[in-house]
C-alpha positions in Angstrom: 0.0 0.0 0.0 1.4 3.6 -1.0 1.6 5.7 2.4 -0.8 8.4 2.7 1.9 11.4 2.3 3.6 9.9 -0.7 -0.1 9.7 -2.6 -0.4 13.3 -1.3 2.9 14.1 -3.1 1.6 12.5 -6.4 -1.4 14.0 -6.1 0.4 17.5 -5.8 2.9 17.2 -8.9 0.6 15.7 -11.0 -3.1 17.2 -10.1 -4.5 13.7 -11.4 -7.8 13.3 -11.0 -6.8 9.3 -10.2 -4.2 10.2 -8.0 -6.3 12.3 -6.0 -9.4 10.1 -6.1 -11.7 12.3 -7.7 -14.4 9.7 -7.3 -14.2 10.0 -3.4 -15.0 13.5 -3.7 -17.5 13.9 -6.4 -20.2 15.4 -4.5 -23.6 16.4 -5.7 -26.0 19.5 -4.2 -29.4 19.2 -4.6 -32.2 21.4 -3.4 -34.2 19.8 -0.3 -37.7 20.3 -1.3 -37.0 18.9 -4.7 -35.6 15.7 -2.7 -38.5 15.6 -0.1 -41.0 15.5 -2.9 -39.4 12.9 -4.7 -40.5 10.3 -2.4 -44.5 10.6 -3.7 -43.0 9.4 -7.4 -42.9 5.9 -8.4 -39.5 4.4 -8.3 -38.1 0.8 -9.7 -35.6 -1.5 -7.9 -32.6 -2.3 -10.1 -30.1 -5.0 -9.8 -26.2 -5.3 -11.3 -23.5 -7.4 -9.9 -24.9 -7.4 -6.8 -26.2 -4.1 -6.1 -29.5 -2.3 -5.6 -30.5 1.1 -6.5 -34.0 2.6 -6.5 -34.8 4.6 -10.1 -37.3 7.2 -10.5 -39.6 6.9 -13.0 -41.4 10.0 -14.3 -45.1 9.6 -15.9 -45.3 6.5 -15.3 -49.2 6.7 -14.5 -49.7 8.6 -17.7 -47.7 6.3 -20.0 -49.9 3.1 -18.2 -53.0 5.6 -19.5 -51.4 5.6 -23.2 -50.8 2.3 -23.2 -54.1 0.7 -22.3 -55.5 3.0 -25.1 -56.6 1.2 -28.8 -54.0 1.4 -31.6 -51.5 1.3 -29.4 -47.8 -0.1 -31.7 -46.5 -1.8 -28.7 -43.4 0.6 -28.2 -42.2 2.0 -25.1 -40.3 5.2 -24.8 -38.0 5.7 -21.9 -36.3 9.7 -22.3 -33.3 9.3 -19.3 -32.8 12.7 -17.4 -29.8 14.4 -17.8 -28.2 16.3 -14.7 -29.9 20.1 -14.2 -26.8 21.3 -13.3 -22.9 22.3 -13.7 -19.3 21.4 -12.5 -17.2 23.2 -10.3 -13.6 22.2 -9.8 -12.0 22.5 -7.1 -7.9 23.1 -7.4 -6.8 23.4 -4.4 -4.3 20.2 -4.1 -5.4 19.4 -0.3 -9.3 19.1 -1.5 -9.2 18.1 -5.0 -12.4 16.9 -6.4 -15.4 17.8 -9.1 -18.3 19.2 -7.5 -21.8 19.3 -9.3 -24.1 21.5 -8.6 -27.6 20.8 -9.3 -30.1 23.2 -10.2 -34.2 21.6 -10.5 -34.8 25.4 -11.4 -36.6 24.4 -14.6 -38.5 21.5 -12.6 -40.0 24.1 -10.4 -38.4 22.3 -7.5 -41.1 19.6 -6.9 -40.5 16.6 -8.2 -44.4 15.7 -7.7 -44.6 18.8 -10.1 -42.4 17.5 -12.5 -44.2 14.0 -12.1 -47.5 15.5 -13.3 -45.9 16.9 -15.7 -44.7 13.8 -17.4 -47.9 12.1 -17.1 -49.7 14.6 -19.0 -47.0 14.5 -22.4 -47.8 10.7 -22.3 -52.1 11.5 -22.3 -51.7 14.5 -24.3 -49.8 12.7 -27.4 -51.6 9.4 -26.6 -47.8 7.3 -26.7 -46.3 6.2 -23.3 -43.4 8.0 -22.5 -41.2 7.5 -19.4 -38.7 9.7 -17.7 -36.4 7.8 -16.1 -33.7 9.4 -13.6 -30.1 8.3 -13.7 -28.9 7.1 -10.3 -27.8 9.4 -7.8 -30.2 12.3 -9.2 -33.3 13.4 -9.3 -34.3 11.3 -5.8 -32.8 8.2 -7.5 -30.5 6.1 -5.4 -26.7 5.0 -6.3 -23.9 7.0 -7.2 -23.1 10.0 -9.6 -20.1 8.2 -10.9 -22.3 5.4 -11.8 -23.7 7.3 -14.7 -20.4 7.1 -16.4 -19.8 3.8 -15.8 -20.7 -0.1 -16.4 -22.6 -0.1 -13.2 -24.5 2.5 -14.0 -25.7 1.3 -17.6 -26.1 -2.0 -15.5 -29.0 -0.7 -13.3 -30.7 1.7 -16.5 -30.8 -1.9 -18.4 -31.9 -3.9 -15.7 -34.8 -0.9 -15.0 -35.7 -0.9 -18.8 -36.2 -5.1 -18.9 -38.5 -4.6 -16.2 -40.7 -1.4 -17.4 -40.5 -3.3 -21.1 -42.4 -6.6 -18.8 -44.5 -4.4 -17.0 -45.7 -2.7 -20.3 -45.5 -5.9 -22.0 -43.7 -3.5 -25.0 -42.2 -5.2 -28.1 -40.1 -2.4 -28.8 -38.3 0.1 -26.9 -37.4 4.0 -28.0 -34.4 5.3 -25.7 -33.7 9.4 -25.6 -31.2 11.5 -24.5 -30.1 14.5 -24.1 -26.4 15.6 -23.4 -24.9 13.2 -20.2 -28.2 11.4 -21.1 -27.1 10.6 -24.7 -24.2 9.1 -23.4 -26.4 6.4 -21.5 -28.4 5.8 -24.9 -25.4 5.3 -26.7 -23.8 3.1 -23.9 -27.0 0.8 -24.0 -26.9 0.8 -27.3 -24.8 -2.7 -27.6 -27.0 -4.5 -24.8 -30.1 -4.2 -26.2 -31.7 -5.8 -29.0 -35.3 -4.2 -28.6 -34.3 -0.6 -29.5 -36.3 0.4 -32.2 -34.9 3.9 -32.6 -32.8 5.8 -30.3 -32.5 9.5 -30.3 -29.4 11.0 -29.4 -28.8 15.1 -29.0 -25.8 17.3 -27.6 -24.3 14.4 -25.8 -20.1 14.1 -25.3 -20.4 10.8 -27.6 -16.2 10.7 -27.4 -15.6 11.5 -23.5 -11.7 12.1 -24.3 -12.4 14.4 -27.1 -15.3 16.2 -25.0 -12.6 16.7 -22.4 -10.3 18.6 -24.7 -13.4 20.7 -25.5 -14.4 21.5 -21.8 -11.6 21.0 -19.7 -14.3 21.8 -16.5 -16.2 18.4 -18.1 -13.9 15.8 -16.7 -15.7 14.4 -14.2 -16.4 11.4 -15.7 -12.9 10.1 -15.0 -14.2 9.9 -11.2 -15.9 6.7 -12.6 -15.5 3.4 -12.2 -14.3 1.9 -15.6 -16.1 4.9 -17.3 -18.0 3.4 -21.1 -17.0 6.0 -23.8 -19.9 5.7 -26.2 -17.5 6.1 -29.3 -15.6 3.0 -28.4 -19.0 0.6 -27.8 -20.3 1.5 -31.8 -18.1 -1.7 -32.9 -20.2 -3.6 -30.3 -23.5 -2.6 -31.5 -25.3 -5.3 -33.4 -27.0 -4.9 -36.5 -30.5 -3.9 -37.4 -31.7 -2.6 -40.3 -35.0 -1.7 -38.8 -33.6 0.6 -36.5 -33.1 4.1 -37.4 -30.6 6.1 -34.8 -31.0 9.9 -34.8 -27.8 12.2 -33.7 -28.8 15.9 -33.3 -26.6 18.6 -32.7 -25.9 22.5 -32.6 -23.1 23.8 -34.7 -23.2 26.7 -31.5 -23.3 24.6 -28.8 -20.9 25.9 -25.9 -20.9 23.0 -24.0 -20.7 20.2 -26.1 -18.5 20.1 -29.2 -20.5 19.4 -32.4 -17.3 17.5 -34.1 -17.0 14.2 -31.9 -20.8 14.3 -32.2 -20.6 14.3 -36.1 -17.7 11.8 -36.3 -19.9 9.3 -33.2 -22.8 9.6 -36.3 -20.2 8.9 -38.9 -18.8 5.9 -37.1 -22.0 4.2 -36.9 -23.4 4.8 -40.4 -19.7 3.5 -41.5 -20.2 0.0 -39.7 -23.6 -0.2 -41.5 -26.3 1.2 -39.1 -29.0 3.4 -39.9 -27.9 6.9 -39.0 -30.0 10.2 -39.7 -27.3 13.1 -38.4 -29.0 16.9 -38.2 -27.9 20.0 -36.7 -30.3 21.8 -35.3 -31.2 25.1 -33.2 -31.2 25.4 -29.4 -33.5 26.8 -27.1 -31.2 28.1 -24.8 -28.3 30.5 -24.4 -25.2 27.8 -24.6 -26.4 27.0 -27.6 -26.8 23.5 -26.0 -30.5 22.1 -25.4 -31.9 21.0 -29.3 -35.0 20.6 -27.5 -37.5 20.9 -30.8 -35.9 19.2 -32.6 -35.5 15.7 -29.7 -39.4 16.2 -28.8 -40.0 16.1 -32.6 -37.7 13.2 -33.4 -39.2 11.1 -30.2 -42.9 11.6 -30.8 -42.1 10.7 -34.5 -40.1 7.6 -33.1 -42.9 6.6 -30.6 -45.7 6.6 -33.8 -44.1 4.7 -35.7 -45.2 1.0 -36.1 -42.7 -1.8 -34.8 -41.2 -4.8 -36.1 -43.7 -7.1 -36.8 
């Protein structure tokens, strides 16, 4: 075992982020009354190598509602949350670590709120939709660094088998949106349901994204982090399957390039790739919000494998 002082010394010369065990400080403020509200939304238990976590699950009243309805084409959409929030690092060598700040602003703080909220997209455009929280956020169990890792694609795949049994769904649609598109691409491989998966403003190459936004690092605090570039080799074929990239040629937080090259990949090993830039709804230039509601709702419509 390396002595504490002489870790201490590596961590000082080299600032690692593995030297100084990032991971061990990742730590993740959230507002209390978002948390506290949490516990009136439906959750599922999920299970990987051993471990539990409890999921949130979003709308899932309203999507049961959509379902039951005539006409229904047997898919199930599950749109994963990405983090609300932002990353502060903190330099100074005694305390080095990645905080992320959380901000449920634009969830008006109540995650009953938010919950309603979800169930009416799912009644209102008559196709089930889930939201499904990653763990560690949005009253989820786990850790942050799961999100980035094995583990935490683990738990999300283990929580989609039993939502697609529950729904008794033929087909499944995965979404996501920046950190989130990262989990739809990681999940991407393990899954031979995915009828079409949409994918906007996510870091699809976590190195390159790193060399974009050196503040976006944080993912090194995981445990075996899954680089979604790196799994398209590992993605089995399916010519049914159409997979959507989106991105913003101004996006400030995510770099459009890796993004293109993720899409490029793909269509280059054979799958069915529809790549379109496309204008944000907010200031960064980052949230291609249109354009992923249009694309998913499009997604959800259309009729399944037979």
């Amino acid at each position: 075992m390396v002595p504490k002082f002489v870790g201490l010394l590596v961590c000082v010369l080299s600032m690692s982020a593995v030297a100084c065990g990032r991971e061990e400080s990742l730590n993740i403020i959230e507002q209390p009354e978002f948390n506290q509200s949490s516990a009136l939304v439906p959750d599922v238990e999920a299970e990987f190598t051993g471990r539990a976590i409890s999921l949130k699950v979003f709308g899932l009243a309203g999507a049961h509602e959509a379902a039951q309805r005539d006409g229904w084409n047997r898919r199930l959409t599950v749109y994963f949350l990405s983090v609300p929030g932002r990353v502060h690092q903190n330099w100074w060598p005694l305390s080095v670590g990645t905080e992320i700040r959380i901000d449920y602003a634009q969830y008006q703080n109540s995650a009953e709120l938010y919950n309603e909220q979800a169930n009416r997209i799912s009644r209102a455009q008559n196709v089930p939709i889930l939201y499904l929280s990653p763990p560690a956020v949005f009253g989820s169990t786990g850790e942050y660094s799961d999100i980035y890792s094995a583990s935490g694609i683990g738990f999300l795949n283990s929580a989609i088998d039993q939502l697609v049994e529950e729904f008794g769904a033929d087909e499944v649609i995965l979404v996501g949106q920046s950190s989130a598109g990262n989990i739809v691409g990681n999940l991407l491989p393990l899954r031979s349901d995915v009828g079409c998966a949409v994918i906007s403003s996510a870091p699809l190459d976590l190195v390159a994204h790193e060399g974009f936004s050196s503040s976006h690092d944080h993912y090194l605090g995981a445990v075996s982090p899954l680089n979604p570039i790196e799994q398209v080799s590992l993605i089995s074929p399916n010519d049914d399957r159409i997979v959507y990239v989106g991105y913003s040629e101004t996006d400030q937080i995510v770099g459009p390039s890796y993004q293109i090259e993720y899409a490029q990949l793909l269509a280059a090993s054979g799958h069915n790739v529809i790549l379109q830039s496309a204008e944000a709804v907010d200031r960064w230039g980052h949230d291609v919000a249109v354009w992923r509601y249009n694309r998913m709702f499009e997604c959800a419509r259309e009729v399944g494998n037979e």
